[in-house]
C-alpha positions in Angstrom: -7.1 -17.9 9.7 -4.2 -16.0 11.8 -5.9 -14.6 15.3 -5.1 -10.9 15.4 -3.9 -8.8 19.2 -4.0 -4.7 19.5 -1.3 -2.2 19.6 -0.8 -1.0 23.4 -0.3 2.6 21.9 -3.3 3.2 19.5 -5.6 0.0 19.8 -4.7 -1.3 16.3 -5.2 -4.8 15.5 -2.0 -6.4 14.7 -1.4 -10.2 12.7 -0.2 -13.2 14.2 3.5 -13.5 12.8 4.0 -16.0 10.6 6.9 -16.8 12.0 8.5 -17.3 15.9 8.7 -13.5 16.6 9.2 -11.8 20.0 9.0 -8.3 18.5 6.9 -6.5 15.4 6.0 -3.1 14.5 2.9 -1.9 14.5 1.4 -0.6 11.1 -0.6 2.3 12.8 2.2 4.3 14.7 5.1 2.1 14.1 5.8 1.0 17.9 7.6 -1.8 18.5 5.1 -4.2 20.4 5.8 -7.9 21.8 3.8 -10.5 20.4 2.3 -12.5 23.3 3.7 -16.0 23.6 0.9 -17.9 23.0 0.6 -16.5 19.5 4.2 -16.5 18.3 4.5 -20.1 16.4 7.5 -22.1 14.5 8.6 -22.1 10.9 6.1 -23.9 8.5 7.2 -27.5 8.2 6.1 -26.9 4.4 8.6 -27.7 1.4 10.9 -25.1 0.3 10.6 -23.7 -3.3 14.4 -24.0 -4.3 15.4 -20.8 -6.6 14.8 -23.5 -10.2 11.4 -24.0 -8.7 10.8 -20.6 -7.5 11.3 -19.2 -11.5 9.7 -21.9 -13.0 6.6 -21.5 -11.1 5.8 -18.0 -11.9 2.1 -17.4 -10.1 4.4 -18.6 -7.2 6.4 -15.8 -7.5 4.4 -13.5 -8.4 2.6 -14.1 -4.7 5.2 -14.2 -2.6 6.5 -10.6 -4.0 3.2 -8.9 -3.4 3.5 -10.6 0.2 7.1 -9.1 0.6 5.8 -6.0 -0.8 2.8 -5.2 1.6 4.5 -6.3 4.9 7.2 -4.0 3.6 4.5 -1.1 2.7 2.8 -2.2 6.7 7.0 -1.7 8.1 6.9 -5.3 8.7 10.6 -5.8 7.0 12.0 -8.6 8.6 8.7 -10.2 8.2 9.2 -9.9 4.2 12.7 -10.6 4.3 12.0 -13.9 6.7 9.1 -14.4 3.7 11.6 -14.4 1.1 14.1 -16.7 3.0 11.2 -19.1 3.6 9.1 -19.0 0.2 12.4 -18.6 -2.4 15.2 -19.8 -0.8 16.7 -16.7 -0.9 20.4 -15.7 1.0 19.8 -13.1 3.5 22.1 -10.5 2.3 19.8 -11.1 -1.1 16.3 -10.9 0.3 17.6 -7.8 2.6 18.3 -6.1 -0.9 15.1 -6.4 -2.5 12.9 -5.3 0.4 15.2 -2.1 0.4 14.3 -1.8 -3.1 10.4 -2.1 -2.2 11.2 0.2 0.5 12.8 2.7 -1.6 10.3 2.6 -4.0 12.9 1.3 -6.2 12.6 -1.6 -9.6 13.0 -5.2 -7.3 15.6 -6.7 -9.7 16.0 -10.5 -8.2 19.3 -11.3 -9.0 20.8 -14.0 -10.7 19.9 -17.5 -9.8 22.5 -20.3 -9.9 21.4 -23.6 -12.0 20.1 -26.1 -9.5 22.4 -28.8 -10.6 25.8 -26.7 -11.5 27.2 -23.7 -10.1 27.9 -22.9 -14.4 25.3 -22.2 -17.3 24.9 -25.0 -19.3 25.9 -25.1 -22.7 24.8 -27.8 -25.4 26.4 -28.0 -28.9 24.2 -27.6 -32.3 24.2 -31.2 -32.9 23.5 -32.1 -29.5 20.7 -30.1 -29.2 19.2 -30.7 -32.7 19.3 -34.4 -31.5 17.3 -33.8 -28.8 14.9 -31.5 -30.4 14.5 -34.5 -33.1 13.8 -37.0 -30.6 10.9 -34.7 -29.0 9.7 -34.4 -32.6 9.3 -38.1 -33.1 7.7 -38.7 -29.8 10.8 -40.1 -27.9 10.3 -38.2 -24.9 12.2 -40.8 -22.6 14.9 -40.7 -24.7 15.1 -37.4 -25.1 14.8 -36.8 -21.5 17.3 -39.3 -20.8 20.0 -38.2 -23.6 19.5 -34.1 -21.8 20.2 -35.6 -18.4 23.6 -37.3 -19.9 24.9 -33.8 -21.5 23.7 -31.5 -18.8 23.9 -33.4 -15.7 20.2 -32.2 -14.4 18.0 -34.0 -12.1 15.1 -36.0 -13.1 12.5 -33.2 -12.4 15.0 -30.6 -14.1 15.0 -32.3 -17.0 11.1 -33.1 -17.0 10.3 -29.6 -16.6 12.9 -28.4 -20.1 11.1 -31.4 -21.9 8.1 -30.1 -21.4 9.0 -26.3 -21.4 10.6 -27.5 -25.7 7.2 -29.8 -26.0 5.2 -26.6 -25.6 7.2 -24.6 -27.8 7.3 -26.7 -30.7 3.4 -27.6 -30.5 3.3 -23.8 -31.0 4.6 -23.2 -34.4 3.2 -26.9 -35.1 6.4 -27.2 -37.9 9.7 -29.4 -37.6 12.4 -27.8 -36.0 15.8 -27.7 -37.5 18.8 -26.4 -37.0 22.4 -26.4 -38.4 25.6 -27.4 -36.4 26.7 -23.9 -36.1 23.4 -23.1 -34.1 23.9 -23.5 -30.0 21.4 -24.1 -27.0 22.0 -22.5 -23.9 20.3 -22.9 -20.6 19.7 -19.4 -19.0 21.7 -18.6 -15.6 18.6 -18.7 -13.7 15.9 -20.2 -15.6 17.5 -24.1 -14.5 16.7 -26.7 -17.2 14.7 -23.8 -20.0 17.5 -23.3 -23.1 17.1 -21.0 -25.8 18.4 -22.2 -29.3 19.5 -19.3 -31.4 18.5 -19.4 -35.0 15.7 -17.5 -37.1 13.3 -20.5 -35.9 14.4 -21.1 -32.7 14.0 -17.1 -32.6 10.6 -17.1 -33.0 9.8 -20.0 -30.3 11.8 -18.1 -27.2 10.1 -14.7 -28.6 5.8 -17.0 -27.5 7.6 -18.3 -24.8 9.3 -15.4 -23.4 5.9 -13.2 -24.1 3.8 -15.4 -21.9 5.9 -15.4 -19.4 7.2 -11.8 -19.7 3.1 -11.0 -19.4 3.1 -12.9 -16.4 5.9 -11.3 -14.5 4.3 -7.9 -15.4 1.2 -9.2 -14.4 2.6 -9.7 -10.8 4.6 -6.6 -10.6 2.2 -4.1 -11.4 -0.8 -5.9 -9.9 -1.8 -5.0 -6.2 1.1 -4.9 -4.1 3.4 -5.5 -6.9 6.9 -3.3 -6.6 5.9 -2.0 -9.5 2.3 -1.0 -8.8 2.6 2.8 -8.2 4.7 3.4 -11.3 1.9 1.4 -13.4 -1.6 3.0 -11.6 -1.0 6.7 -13.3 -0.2 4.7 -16.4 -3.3 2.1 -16.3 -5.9 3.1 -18.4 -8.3 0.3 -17.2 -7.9 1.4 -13.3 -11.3 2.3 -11.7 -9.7 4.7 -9.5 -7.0 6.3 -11.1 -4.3 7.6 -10.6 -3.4 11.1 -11.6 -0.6 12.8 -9.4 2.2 11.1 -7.1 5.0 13.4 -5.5 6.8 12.7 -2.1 9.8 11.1 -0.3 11.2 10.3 2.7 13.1 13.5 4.2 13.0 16.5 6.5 13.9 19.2 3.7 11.6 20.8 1.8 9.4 18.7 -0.6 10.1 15.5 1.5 8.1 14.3 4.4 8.3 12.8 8.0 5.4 11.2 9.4 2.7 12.8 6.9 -0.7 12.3 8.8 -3.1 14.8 7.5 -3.5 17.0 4.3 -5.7 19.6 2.6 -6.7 21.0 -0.2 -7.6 24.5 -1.2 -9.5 26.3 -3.7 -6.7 27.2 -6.2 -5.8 23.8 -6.1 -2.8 24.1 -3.7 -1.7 21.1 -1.3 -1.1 20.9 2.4 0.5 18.5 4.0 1.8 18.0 7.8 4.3 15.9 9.3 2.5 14.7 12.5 4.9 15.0 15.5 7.8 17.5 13.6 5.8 20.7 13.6 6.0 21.1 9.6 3.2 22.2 7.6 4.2 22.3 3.4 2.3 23.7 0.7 2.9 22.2 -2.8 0.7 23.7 -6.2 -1.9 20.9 -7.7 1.2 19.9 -9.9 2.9 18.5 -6.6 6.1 21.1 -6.6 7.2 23.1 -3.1 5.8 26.1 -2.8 5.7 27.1 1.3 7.5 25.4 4.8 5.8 26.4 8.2 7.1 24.9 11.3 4.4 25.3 13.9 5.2 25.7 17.9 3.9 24.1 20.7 3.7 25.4 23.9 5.6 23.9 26.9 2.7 23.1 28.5 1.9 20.5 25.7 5.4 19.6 24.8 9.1 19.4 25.9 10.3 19.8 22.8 8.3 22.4 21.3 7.3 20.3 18.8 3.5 19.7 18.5 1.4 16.7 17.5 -0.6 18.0 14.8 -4.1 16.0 14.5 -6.0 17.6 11.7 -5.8 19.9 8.9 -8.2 22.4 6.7 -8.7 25.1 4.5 -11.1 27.8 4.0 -12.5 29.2 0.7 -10.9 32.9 2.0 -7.6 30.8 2.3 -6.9 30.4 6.3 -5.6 27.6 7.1 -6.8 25.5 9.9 -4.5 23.5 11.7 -5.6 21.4 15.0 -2.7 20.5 17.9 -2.4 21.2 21.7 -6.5 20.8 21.9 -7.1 24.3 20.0 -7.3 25.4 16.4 -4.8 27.2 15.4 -4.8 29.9 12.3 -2.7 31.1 9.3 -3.8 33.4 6.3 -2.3 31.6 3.6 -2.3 35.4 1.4 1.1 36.2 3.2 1.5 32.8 6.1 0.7 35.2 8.8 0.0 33.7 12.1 -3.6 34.4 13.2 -4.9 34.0 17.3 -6.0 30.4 18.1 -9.8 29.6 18.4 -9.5 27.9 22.0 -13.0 27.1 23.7 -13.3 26.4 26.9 -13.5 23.0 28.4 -13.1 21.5 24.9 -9.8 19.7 23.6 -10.6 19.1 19.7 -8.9 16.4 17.7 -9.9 17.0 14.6 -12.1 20.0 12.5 -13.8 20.1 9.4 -15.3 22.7 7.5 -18.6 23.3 6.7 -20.3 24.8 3.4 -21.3 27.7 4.8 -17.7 28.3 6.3 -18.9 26.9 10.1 -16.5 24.8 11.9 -17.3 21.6 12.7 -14.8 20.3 15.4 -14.2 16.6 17.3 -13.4 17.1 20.9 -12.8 15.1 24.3 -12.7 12.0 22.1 -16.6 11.9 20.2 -18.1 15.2 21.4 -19.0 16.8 18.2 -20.1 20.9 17.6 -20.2 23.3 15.3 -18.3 26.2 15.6 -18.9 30.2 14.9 -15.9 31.8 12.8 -15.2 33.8 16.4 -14.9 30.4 17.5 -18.1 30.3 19.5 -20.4 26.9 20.2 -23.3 26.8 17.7 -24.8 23.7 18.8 -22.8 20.7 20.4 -23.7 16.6 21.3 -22.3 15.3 24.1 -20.7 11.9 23.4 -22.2 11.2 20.3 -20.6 8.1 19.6 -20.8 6.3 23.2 -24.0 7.3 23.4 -25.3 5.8 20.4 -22.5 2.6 20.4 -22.4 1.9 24.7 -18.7 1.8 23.9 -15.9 4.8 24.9 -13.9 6.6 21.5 -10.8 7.6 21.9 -10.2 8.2 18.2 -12.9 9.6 16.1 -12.9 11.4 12.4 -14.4 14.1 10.9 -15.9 14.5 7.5 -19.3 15.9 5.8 -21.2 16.2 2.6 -22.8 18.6 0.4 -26.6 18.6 2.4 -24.7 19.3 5.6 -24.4 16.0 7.2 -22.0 15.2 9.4 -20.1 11.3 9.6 -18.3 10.3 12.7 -15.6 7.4 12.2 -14.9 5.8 15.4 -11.4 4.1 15.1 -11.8 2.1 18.4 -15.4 1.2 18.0 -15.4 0.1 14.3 -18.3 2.2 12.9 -19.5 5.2 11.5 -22.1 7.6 12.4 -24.5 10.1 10.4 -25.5 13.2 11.9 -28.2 15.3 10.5 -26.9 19.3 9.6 -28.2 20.4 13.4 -26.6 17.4 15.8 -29.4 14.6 15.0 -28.3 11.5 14.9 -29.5 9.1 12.1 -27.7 6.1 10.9 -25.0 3.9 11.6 -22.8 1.2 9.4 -19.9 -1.1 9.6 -18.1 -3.3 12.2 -15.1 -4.7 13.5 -13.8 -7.6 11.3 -12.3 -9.0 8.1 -14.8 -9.0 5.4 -14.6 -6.5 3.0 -17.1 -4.5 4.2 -15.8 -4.6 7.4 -12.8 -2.0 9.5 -9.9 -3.1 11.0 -8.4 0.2 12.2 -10.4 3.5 10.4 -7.6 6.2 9.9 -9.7 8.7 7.9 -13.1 9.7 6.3 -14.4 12.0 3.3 -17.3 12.5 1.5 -17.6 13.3 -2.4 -19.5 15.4 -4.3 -22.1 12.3 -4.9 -22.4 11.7 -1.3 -20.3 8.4 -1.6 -18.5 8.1 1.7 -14.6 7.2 1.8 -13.0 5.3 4.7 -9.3 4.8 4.8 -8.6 1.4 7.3 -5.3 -0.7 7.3 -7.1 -2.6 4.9 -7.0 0.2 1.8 -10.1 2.9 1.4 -13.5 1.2 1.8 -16.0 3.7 -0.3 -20.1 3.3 0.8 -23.4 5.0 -0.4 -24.6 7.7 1.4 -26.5 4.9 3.3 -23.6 2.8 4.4 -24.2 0.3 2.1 -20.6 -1.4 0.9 -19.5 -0.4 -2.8 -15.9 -1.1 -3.1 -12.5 -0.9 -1.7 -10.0 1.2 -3.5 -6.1 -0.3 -2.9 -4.0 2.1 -2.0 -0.1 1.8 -1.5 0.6 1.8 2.2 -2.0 3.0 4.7 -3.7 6.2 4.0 -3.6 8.5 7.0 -5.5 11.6 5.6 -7.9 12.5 2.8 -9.4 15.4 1.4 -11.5 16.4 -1.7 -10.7 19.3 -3.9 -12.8 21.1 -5.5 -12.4 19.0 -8.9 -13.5 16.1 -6.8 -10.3 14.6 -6.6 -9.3 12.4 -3.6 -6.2 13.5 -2.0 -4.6 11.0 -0.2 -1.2 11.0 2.2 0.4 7.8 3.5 3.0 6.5 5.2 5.0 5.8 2.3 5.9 8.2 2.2 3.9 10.1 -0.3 0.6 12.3 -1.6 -1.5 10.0 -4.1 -4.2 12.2 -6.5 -6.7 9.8 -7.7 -9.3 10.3 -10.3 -12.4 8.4 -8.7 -15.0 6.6 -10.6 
């Protein structure tokens, strides 16, 4: 099992690389971070798949692709592309293209592969290929392995592999196979020692072959972490989770996104999204299209720049929006984007807010205080600490949500777990850990409760969903890592991540 070190910056545990790195980037906030040297190793000393072998064994593939594709998704690139080098023999300039693709969001289209034994196709004549097809018919398989090796020049494992790719084939149909002399065999560009024989017969044995293994390729393109995965999940009818709505790109105009952390969602339906250290809030209508752009201002006390580090967003039923940066709330009616006065309070720098159902705000502050907030933005009730006091361990990093009975959850990023308060600061339970099974967190970005009570925890990892008593229930795979989530009111996850992008799923 790799042995895992933290980020410096936000405490996120990061992967041995697989290979002799000095440098990677770190999922969480994307620093650059240097891999300590006691954990940076050599090159496997394992066989290399050479480009024949690579296509030929499909399930092969198919892995190394989604490999490529989540340390692409994680901004691990030269990881992937080193992966690609290493696992398909790939050129660099060739393995640098594809994880562009996956990075773009683009169709991966591997490009064409030269025959292992000659830089040309292969090209066998009607009554050369008949022959051979004859001999595999009558159960001369040496002699039909030996007369293909004569005309095409392939190596002994080549040629195995064709023999037994045409042995499949005809045990298929179970009928002779015959041709005439004007009928031709080619071996694909690509495939290596596979040749398809034209003819209405020959027809019908590429079309089984080619299904199966067409269904295979799909198979490991759609499938998790596939390039190919979000175009198929609004498509999937079988999907437990699925997907309804994906809009989003890369950009700093409108519509586009830099750095989305946190979003919200109101009760018309409407979208907010904001970058996390540009200053831009966007609204977007339920069907994902631009509606609003607000660039919000720090003050030079905070920032240089002017640009503020928004932390947490929310929206009320009477349509203000709530947006959390410089350790205050800050306030805009969404009616006509008027800017309303900040809720500051005194001796309190909140980090996040969430609001309740009887239109309180609930606020995290000076790491894992947590209160409850008046409208005027007085304190209602507050507890001191609430997640060192109950874990022995200092937070840093803690996330807001709540459900429909008015409890409270607290998800400590830094100490692994989350914590139920009861509606008036009580505390009650606690679930999860620090580790890799699949119940447990690696780095907790988010949390949000549905209408059931099911509680939803975005980690590195994908969103882990629990009972309303912590007990494990699944883990919904999501493309990238999910920064913020939010339920509308059609109890709809709304989900932004680094892809790039806003993700609508429909949950189970």
């Amino acid at each position: 099992m790799s042995k895992t070190f933290h980020c410096p910056n936000c405490a996120a545990p990061l992967q041995e690389p697989a290979q002799d790195q000095g440098v990677i980037s770190c999922a969480y906030c994307h620093s650059s971070v240097i891999v300590p040297p006691e954990l940076r190793r050599s090159p496997s000393a394992e066989p290399i798949l050479t480009p024949a072998e690579s296509l030929f064994n499909l399930p092969e593939l198919a892995t190394s692709l989604r490999q490529a594709a989540n340390l692409t998704r994680a901004g691990r690139k030269e990881e992937a592309v080193q992966l690609l080098l290493k696992e398909l023999a790939m050129d660099d300039a060739e393995a640098r293209r594809i994880i562009d693709q996956m990075e773009q969001g683009q169709i991966v289209q591997i490009g064409e592969v030269e025959n292992r034994f000659s830089s040309q196709a292969v090209t066998l004549n009607g009554e050369d290929a008949q022959q051979i097809l004859e001999l595999i018919g009558n159960g001369e398989e040496e002699e039909a392995l030996r007369r293909y090796r004569q005309l095409t020049g392939a190596g002994l494992e080549d040629a195995r592999r064709a023999m037994a790719a045409l042995q499949t084939a005809a045990s298929l149909l179970e009928q002779p196979v015959r041709l005439s002399n004007q009928q031709t065999a080619r071996i694909a560009k690509g495939a290596a020692s596979v040749f398809a024989i034209s003819g209405c017969l020959t027809f019908l044995i590429i079309t089984l072959v080619s299904l199966l293994t067409l269904g295979i390729v799909f198979w490991a393109l759609v499938s998790d972490g596939g390039p190919l995965e979000s175009w198929w999940q609004p498509l999937n009818p079988f999907a437990p989770d699925r997907v309804m709505l994906v809009f989003g790109k890369q950009g700093i105009g409108e519509g586009t996104f830099d750095d989305p952390r946190r979003i919200a969602v109101d009760s018309q339906g409407n979208i907010y999204v904001s970058d996390y250290r540009s200053g831009r809030v966007q609204q977007f209508d339920g069907q994902g299209n631009f509606l609003n752009l607000w660039i919000e201002e720090s003050s030079k006390q905070f920032s240089a720049s002017s640009k503020p580090t928004i932390h947490s967003l929310a929206v009320s039923r009477d349509g203000i929006l709530y947006v959390v940066y410089d350790g205050m709330i800050h306030r805009r009616n969404m009616a006509n984007g008027e800017e309303l006065s900040p809720l500051q309070v005194d001796r309190l720098s909140i980090s996040d807010v969430y609001l309740t159902s009887n239109n309180q705000l609930a606020v995290v502050a000076n790491g894992d205080d947590l209160a409850v907030l008046n409208p005027d933005g007085t304190i209602e009730w507050m507890v001191k600490d609430a997640i060192e006091s109950v874990a022995g361990e200092s937070e840093l990093s803690a996330y807001l949500g709540g459900d429909g009975l008015g409890n409270f959850y607290l998800a400590g990023s830094f100490v692994s777990s989350v914590f139920k308060y009861s509606p008036d600061g009580k505390y009650l339970n606690r679930f999860g850990s620090g580790g890799e099974d699949a119940s447990q967190f690696r780095a907790i970005n988010a949390i949000a409760v549905d209408s059931q009570g099911r509680i939803y925890v975005s980690d590195i990892k994908g969103i882990m969903v629990f009972n309303p008593d912590g007990q494990y229930l699944r883990t919904i795979n999501v493309p990238g890592v999910v920064f913020g989530m939010d339920f509308g009111q059609d109890d709809r996850l709304y989900t932004v991540s680094n892809q790039p992008q806003v993700v609508i799923y429909q949950v189970r």
